[in-house]
N, C-alpha and C positions, 0 to 999 in steps of 0.2 A: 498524560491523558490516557484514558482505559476505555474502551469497549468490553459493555455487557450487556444483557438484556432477559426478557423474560419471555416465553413462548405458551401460548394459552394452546393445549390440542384438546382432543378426543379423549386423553388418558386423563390429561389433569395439565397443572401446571410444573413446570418445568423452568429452573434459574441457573443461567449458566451465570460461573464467576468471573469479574472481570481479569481482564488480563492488557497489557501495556498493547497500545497499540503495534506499535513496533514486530511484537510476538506474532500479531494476531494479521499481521503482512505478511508473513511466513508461513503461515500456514494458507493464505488466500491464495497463495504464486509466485509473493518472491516477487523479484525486478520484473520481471514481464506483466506482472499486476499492477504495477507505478508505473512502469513506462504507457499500459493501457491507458490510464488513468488520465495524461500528459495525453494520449494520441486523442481521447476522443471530447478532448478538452473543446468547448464551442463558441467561447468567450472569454476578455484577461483574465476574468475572475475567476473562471474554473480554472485557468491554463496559470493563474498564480498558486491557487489551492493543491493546483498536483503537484508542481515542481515542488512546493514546502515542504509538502508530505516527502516526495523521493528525498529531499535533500535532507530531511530529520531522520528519515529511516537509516539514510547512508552516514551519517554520523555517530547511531547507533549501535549499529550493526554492521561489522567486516566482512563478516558471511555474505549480504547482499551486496557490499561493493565487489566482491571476488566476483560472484554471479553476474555484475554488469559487465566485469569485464571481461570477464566468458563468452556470455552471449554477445558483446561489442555494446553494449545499450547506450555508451557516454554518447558513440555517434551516429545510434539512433535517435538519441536524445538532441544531438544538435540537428537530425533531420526534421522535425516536428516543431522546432524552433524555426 
């Protein structure tokens, strides 16, 4: 899956390329962005929606499981559960 999009301004238009989502975690925050994600979850559905995402990112990406367990986030993650 890719995020991209188009932005209408003042200058003109403007197309950014997509890029893997995964990438595009990375540059938002990293773990602290998906653990957000999971804290301000209000309902299963959103609170199934983040976990996915964390759990695809972390599959993808070893740089952001290091960073979780850096910052401690697995048992942040089980406080929020």
């Amino acid at each position: 899956m890719t995020v991209g999009g188009i932005l209408i301004g003042y200058v003109g238009v403007r197309v950014f390329q997509p890029m893997p989502v995964s990438k595009s975690v990375e540059s938002l925050g990293g773990a602290g962005f998906l653990l957000a994600l999971v804290a301000i979850a209000t309902d299963v559905e959103l609170m199934y929606a983040a976990v996915k995402c964390l759990a695809c990112v972390l599959k993808s990406i070893a740089q952001i499981h290091k960073e979780m367990e850096r910052m401690h986030g697995y048992q942040l993650l089980a406080m929020f559960f």
